[in-house]
PDB file as gemmi writes it, atoms N, CA and C in Angstrom:
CRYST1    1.000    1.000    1.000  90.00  90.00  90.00 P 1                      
ATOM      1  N   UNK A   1    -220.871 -56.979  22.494  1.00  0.00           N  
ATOM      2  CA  UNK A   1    -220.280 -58.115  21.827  1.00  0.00           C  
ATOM      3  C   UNK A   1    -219.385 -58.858  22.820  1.00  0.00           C  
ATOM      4  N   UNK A   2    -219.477 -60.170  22.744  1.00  0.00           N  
ATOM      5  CA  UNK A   2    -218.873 -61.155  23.864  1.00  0.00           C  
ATOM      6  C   UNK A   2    -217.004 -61.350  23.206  1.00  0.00           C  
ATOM      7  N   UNK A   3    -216.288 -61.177  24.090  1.00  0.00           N  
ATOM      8  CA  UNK A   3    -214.898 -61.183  23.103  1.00  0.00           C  
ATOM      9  C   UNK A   3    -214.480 -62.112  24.499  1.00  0.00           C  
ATOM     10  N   UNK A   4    -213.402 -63.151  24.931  1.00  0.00           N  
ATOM     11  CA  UNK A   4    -213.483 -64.193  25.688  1.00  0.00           C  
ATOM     12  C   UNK A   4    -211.727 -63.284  26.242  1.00  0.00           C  
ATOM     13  N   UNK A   5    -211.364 -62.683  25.439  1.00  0.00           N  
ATOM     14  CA  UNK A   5    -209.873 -62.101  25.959  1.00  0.00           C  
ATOM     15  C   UNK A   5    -210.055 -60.995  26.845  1.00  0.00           C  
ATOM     16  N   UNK A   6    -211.394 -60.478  26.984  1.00  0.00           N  
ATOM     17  CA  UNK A   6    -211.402 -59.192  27.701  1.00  0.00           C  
ATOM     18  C   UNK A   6    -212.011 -59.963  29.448  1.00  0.00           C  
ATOM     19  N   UNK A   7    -212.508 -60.774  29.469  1.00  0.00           N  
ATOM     20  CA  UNK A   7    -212.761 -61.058  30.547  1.00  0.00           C  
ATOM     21  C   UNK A   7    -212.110 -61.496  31.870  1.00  0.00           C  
ATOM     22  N   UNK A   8    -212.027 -61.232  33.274  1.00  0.00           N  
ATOM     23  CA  UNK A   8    -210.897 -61.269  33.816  1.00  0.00           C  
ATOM     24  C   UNK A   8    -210.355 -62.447  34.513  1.00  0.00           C  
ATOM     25  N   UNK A   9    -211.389 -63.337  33.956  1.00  0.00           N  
ATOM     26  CA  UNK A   9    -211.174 -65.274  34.877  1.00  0.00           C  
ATOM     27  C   UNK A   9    -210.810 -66.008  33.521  1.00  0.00           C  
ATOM     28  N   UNK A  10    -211.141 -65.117  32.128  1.00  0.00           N  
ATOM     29  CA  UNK A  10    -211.208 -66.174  31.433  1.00  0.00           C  
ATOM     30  C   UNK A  10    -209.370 -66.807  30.506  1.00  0.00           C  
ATOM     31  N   UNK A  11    -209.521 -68.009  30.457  1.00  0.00           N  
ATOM     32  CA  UNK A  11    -208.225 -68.593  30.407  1.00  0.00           C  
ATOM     33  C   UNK A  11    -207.268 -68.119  29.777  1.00  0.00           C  
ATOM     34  N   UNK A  12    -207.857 -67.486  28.260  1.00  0.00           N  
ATOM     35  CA  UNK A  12    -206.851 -66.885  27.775  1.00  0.00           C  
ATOM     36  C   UNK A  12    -206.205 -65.982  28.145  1.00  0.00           C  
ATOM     37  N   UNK A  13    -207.089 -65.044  28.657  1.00  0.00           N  
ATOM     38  CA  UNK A  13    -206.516 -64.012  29.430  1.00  0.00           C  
ATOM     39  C   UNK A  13    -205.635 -64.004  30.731  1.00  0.00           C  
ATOM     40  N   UNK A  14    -205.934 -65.044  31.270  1.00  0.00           N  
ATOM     41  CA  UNK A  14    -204.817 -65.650  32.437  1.00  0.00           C  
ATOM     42  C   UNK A  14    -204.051 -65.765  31.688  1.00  0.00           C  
ATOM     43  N   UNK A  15    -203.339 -67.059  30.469  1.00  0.00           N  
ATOM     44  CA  UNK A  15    -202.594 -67.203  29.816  1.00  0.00           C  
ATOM     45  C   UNK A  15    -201.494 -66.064  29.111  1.00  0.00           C  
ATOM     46  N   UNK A  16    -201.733 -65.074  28.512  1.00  0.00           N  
ATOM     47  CA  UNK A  16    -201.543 -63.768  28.128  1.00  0.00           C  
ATOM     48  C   UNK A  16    -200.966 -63.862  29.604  1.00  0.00           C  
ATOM     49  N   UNK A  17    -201.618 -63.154  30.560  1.00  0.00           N  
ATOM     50  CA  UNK A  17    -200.973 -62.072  31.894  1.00  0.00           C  
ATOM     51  C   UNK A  17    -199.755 -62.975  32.525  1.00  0.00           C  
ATOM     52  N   UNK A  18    -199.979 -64.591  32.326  1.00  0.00           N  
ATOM     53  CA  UNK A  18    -198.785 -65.308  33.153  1.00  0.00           C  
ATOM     54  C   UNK A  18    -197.586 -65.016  32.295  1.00  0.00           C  
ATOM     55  N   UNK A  19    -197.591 -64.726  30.603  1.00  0.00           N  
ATOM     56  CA  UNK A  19    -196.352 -65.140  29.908  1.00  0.00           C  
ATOM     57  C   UNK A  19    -195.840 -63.262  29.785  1.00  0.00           C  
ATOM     58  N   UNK A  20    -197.049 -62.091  30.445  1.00  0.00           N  
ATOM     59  CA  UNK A  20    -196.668 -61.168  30.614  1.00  0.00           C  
ATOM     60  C   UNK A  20    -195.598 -60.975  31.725  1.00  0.00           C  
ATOM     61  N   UNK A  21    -196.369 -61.587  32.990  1.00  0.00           N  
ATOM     62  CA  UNK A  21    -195.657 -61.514  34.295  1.00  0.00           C  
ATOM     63  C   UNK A  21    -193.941 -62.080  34.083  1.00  0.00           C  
ATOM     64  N   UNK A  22    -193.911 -63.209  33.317  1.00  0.00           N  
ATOM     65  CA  UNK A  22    -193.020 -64.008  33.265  1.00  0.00           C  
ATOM     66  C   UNK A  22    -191.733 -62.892  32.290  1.00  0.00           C  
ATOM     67  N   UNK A  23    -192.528 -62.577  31.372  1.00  0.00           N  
ATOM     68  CA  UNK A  23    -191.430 -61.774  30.448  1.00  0.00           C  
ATOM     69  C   UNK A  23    -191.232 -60.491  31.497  1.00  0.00           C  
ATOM     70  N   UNK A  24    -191.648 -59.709  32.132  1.00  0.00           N  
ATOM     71  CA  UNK A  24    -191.414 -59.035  33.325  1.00  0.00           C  
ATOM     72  C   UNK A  24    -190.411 -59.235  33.905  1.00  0.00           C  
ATOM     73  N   UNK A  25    -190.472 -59.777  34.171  1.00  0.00           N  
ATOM     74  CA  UNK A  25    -189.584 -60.816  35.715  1.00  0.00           C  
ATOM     75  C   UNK A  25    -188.595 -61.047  35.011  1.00  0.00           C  
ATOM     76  N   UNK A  26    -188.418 -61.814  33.828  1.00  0.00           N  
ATOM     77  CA  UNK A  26    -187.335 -62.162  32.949  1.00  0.00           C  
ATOM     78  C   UNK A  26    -186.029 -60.725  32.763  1.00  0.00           C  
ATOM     79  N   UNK A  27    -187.093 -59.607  32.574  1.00  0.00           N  
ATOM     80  CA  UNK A  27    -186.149 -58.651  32.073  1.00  0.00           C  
ATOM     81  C   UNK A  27    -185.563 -57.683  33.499  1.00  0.00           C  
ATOM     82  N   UNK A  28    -186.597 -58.088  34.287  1.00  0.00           N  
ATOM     83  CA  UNK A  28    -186.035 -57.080  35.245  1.00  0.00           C  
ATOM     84  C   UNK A  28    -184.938 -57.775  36.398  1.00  0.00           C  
ATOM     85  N   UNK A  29    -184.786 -59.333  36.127  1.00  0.00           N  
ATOM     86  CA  UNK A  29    -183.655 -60.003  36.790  1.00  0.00           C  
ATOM     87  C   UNK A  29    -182.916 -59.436  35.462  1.00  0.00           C  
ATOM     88  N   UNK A  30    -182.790 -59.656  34.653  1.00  0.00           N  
ATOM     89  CA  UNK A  30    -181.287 -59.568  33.903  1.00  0.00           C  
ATOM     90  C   UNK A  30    -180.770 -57.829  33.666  1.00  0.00           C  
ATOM     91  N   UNK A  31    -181.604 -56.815  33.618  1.00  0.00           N  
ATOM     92  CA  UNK A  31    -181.009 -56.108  33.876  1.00  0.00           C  
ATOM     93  C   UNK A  31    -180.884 -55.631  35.255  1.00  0.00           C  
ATOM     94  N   UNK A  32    -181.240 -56.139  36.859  1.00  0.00           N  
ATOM     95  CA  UNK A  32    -180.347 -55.825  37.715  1.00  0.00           C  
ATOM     96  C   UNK A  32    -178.935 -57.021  37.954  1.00  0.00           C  
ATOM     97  N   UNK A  33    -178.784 -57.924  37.174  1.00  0.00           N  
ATOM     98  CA  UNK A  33    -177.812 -58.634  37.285  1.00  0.00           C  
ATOM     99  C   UNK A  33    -176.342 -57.957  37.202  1.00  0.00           C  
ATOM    100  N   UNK A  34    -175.689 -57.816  37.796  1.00  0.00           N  
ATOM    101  CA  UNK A  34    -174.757 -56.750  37.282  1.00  0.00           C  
ATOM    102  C   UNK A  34    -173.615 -57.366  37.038  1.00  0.00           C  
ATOM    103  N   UNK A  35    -173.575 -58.902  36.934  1.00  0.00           N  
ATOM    104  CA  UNK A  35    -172.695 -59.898  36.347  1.00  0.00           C  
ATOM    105  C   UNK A  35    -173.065 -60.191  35.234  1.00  0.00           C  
ATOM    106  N   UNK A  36    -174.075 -59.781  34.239  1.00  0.00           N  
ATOM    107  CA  UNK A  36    -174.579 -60.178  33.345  1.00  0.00           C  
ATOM    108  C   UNK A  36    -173.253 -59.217  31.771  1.00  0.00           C  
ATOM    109  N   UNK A  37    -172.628 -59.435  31.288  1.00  0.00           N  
ATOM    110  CA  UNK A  37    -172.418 -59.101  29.902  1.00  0.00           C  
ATOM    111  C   UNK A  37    -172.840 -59.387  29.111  1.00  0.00           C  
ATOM    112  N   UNK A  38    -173.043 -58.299  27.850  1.00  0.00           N  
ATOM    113  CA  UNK A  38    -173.312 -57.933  27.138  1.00  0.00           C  
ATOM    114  C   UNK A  38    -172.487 -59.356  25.620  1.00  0.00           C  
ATOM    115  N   UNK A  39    -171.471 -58.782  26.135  1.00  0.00           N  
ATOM    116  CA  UNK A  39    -170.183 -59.118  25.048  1.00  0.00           C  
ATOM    117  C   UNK A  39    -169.542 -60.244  26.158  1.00  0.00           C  
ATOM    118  N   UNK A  40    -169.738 -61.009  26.420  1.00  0.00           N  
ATOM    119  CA  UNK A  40    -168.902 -61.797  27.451  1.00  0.00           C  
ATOM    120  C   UNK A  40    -167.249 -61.950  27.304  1.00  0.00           C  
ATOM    121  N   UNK A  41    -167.059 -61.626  26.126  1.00  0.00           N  
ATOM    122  CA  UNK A  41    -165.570 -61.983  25.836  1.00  0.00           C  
ATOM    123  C   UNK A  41    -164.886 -61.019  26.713  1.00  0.00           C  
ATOM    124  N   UNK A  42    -165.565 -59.645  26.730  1.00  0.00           N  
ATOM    125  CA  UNK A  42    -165.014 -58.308  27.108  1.00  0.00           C  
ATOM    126  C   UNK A  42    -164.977 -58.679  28.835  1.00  0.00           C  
ATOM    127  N   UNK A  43    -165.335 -59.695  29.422  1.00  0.00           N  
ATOM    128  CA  UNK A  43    -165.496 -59.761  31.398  1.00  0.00           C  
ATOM    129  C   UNK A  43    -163.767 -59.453  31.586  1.00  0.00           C  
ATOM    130  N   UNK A  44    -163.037 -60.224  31.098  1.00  0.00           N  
ATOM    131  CA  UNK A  44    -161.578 -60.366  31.948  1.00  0.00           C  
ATOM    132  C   UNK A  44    -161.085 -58.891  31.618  1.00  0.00           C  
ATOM    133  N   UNK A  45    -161.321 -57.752  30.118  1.00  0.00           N  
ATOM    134  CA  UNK A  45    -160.992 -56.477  29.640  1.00  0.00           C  
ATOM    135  C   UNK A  45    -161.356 -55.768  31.286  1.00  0.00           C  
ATOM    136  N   UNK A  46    -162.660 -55.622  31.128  1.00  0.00           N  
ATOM    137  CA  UNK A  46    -163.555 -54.934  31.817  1.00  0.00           C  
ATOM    138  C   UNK A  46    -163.253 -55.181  33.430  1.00  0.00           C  
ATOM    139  N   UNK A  47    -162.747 -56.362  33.874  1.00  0.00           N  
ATOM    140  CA  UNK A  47    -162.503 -56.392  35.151  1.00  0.00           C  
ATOM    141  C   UNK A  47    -160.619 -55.945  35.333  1.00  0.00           C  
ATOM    142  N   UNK A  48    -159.712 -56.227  34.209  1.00  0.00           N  
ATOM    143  CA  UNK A  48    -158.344 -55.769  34.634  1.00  0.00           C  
ATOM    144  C   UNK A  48    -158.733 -54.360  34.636  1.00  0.00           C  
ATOM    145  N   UNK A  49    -159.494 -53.132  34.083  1.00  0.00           N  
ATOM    146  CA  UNK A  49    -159.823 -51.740  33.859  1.00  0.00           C  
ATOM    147  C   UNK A  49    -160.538 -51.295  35.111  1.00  0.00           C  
ATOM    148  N   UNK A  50    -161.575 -52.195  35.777  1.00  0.00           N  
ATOM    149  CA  UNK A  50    -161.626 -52.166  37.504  1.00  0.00           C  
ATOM    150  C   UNK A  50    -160.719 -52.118  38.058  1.00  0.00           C  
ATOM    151  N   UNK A  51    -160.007 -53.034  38.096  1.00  0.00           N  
ATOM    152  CA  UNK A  51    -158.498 -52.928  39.090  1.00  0.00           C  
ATOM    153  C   UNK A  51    -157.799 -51.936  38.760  1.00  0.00           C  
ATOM    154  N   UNK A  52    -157.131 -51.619  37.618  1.00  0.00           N  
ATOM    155  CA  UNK A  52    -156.532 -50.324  37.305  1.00  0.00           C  
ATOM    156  C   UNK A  52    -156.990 -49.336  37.748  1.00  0.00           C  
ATOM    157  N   UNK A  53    -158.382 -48.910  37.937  1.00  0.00           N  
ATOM    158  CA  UNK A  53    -158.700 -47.448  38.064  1.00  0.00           C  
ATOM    159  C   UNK A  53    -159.019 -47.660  39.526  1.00  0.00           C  
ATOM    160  N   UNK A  54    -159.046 -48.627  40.471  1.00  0.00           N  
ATOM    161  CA  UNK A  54    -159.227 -49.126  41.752  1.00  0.00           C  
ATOM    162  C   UNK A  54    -158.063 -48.387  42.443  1.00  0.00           C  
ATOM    163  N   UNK A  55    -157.221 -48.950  41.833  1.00  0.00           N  
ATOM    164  CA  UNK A  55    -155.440 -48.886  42.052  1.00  0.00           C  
ATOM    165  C   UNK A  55    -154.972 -47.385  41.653  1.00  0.00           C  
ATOM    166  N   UNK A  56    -155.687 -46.732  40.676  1.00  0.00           N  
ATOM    167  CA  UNK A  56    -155.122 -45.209  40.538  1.00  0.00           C  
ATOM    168  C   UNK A  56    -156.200 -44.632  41.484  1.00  0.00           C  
ATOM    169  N   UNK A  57    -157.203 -44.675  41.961  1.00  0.00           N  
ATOM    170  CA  UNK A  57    -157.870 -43.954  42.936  1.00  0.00           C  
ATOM    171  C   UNK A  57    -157.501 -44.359  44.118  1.00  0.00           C  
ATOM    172  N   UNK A  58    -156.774 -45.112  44.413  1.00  0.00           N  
ATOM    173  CA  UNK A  58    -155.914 -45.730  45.442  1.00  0.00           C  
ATOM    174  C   UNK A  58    -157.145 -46.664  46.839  1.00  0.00           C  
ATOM    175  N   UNK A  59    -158.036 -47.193  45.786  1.00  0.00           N  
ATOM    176  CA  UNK A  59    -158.984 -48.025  46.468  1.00  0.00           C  
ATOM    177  C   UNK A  59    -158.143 -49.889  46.091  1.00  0.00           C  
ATOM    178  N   UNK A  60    -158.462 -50.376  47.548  1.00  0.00           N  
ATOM    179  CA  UNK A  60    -158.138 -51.757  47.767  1.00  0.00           C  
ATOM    180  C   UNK A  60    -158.930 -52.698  46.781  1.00  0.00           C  
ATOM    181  N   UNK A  61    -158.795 -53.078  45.778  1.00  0.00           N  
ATOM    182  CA  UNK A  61    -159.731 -53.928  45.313  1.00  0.00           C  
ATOM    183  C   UNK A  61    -159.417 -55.197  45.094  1.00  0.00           C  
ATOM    184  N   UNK A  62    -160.007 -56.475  45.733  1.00  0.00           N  
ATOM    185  CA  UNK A  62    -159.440 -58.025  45.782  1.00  0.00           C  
ATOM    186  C   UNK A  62    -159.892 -58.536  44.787  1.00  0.00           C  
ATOM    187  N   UNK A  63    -159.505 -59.547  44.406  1.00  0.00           N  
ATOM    188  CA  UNK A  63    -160.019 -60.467  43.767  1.00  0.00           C  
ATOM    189  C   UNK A  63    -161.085 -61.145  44.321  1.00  0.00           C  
ATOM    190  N   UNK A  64    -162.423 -61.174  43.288  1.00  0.00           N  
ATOM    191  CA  UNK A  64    -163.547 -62.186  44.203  1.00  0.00           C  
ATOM    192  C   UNK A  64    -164.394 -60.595  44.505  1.00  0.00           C  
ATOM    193  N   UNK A  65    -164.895 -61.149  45.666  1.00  0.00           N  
ATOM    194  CA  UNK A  65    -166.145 -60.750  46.431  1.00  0.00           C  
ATOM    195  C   UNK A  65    -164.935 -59.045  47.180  1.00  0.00           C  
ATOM    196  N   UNK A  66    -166.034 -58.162  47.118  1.00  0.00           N  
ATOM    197  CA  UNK A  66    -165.537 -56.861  47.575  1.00  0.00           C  
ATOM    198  C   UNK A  66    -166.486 -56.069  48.483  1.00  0.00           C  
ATOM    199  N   UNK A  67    -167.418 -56.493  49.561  1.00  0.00           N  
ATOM    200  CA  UNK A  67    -168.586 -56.761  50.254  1.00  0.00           C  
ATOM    201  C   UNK A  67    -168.619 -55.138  50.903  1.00  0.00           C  
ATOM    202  N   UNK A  68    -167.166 -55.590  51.355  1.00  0.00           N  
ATOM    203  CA  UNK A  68    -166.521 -54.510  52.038  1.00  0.00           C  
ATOM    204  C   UNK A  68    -165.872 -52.824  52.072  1.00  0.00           C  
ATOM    205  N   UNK A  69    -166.081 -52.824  50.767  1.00  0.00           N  
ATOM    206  CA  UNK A  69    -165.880 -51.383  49.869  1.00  0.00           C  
ATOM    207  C   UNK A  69    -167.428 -50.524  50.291  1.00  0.00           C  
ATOM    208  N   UNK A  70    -167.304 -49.380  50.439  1.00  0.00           N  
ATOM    209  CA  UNK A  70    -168.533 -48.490  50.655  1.00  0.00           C  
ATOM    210  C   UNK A  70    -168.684 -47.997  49.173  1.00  0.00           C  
ATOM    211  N   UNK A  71    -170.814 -47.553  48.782  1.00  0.00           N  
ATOM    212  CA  UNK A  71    -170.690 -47.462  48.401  1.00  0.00           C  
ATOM    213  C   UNK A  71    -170.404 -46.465  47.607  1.00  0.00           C  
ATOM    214  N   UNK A  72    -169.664 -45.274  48.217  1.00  0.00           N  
ATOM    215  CA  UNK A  72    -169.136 -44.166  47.728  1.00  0.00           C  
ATOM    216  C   UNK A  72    -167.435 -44.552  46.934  1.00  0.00           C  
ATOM    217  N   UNK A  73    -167.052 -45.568  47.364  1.00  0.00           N  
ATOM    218  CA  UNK A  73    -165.745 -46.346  46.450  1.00  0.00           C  
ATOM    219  C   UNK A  73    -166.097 -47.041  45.151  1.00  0.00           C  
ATOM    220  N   UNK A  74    -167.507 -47.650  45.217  1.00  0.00           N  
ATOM    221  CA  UNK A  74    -167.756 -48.873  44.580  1.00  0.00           C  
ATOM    222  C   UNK A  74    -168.315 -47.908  43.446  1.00  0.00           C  
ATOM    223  N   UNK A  75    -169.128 -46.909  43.761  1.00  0.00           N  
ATOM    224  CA  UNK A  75    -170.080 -45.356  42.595  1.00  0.00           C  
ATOM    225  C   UNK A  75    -168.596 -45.091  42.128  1.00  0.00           C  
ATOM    226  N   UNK A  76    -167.463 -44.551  42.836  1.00  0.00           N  
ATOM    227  CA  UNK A  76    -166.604 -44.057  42.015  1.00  0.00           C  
ATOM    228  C   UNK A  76    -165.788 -45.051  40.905  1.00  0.00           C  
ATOM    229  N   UNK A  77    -165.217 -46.299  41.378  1.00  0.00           N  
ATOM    230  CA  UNK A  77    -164.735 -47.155  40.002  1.00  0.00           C  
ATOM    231  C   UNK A  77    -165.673 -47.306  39.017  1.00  0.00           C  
ATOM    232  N   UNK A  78    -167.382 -47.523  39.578  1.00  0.00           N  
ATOM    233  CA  UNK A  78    -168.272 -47.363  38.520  1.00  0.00           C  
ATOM    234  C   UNK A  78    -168.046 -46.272  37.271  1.00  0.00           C  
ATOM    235  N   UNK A  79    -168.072 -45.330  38.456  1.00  0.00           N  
ATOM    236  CA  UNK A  79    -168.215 -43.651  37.326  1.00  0.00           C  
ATOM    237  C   UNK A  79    -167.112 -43.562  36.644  1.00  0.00           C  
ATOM    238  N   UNK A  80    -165.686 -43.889  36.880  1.00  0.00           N  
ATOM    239  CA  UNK A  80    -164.667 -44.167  36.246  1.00  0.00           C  
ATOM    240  C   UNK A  80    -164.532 -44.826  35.355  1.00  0.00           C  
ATOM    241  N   UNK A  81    -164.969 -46.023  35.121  1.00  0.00           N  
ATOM    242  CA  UNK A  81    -165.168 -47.003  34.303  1.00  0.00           C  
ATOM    243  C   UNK A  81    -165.855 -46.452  32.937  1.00  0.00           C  
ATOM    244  N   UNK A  82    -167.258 -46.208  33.242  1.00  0.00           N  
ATOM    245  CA  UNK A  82    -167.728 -45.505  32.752  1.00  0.00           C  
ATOM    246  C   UNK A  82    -167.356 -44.152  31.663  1.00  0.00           C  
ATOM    247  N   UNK A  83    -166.670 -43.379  32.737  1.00  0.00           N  
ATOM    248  CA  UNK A  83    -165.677 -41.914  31.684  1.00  0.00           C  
ATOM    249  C   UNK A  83    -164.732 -42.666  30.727  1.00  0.00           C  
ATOM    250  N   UNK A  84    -163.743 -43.795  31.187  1.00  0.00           N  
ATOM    251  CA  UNK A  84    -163.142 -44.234  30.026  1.00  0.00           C  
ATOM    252  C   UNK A  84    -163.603 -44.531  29.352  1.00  0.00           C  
ATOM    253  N   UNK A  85    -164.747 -45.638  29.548  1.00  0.00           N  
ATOM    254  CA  UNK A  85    -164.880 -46.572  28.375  1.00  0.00           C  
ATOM    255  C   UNK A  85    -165.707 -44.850  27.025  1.00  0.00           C  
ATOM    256  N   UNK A  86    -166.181 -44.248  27.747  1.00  0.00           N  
ATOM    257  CA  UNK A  86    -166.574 -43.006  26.828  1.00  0.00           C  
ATOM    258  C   UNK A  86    -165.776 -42.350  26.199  1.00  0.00           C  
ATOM    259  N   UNK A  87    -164.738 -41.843  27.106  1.00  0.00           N  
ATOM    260  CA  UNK A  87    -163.459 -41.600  26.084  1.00  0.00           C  
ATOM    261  C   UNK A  87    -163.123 -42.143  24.960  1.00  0.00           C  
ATOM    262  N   UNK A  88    -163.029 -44.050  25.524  1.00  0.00           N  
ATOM    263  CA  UNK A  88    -162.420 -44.775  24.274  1.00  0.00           C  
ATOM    264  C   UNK A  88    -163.266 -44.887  23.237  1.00  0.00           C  
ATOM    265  N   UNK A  89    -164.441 -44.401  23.313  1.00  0.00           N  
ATOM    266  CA  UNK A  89    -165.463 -44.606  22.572  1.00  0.00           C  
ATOM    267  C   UNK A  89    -165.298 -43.415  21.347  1.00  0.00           C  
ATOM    268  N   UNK A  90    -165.201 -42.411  22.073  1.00  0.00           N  
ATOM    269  CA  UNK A  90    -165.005 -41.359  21.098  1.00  0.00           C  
ATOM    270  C   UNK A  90    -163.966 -40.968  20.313  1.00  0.00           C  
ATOM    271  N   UNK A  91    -163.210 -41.585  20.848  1.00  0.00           N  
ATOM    272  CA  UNK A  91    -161.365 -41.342  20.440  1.00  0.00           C  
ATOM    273  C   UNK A  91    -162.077 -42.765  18.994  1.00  0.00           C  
ATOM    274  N   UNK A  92    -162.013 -43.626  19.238  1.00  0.00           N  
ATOM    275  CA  UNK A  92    -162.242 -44.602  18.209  1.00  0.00           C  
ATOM    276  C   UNK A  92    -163.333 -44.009  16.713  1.00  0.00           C  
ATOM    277  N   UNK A  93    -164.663 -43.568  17.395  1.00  0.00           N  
ATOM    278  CA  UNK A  93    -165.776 -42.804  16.658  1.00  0.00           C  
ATOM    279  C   UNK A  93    -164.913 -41.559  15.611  1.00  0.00           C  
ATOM    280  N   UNK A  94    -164.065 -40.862  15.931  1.00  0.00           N  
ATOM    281  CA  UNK A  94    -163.433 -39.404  15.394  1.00  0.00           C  
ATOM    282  C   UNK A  94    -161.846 -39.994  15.031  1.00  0.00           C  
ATOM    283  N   UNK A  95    -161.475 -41.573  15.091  1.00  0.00           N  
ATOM    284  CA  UNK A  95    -160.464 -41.705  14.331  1.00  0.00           C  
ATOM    285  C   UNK A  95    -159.274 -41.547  14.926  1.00  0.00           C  
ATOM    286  N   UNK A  96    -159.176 -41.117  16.176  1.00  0.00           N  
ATOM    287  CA  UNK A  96    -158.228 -41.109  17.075  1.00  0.00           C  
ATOM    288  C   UNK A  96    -157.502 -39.951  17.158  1.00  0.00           C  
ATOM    289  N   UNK A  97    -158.424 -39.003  16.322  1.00  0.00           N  
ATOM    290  CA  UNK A  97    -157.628 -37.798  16.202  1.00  0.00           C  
ATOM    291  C   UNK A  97    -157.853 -37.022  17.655  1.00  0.00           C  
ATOM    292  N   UNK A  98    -158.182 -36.933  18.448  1.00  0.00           N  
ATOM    293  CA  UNK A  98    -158.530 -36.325  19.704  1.00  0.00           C  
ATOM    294  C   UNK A  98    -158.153 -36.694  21.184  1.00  0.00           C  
TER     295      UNK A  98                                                      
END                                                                             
């Protein structure tokens, strides 16, 4: 049986694979964007909680561009970031009893 979507020149099927490629591409720029939020309101929260835990691990962190941090500094405010915001997560989830 002749079906016009299975064939590999034929238009629709180009059509289909370009808006595949495209949704591809779409998702895999935005999740390596690592300026991208979620919650945008939360950027200025989320960046004073960088500096804080920058500043208690006693890493230099500027304002702007930080090119210059290795990335064994840059993994640790990550991973930091990270443990709090989990903490605060759970402390909130159980009522603050913990």
């Amino acid at each position: 049986m002749f079906t016009p979507n299975t064939l590999p020149n034929s238009p629709v099927n180009a059509n289909q694979q370009n808006q595949a490629n495209q949704t591809a591409q779409q998702n895999a720029t935005s999740s390596s964007n690592s300026s991208t939020y979620v919650v945008p309101e939360a950027k200025a929260a989320m960046n004073t909680m960088k500096h804080e835990i920058a500043g208690e691990l006693g890493i230099n962190l500027k304002q702007g561009y930080n090119g210059d941090l290795t990335s064994r500094q840059a993994g640790y405010i990550g991973g930091y970031m990270v443990k709090r915001m989990i903490e605060q997560q759970q402390r909130q989830m159980s009522g603050g009893q913990f």
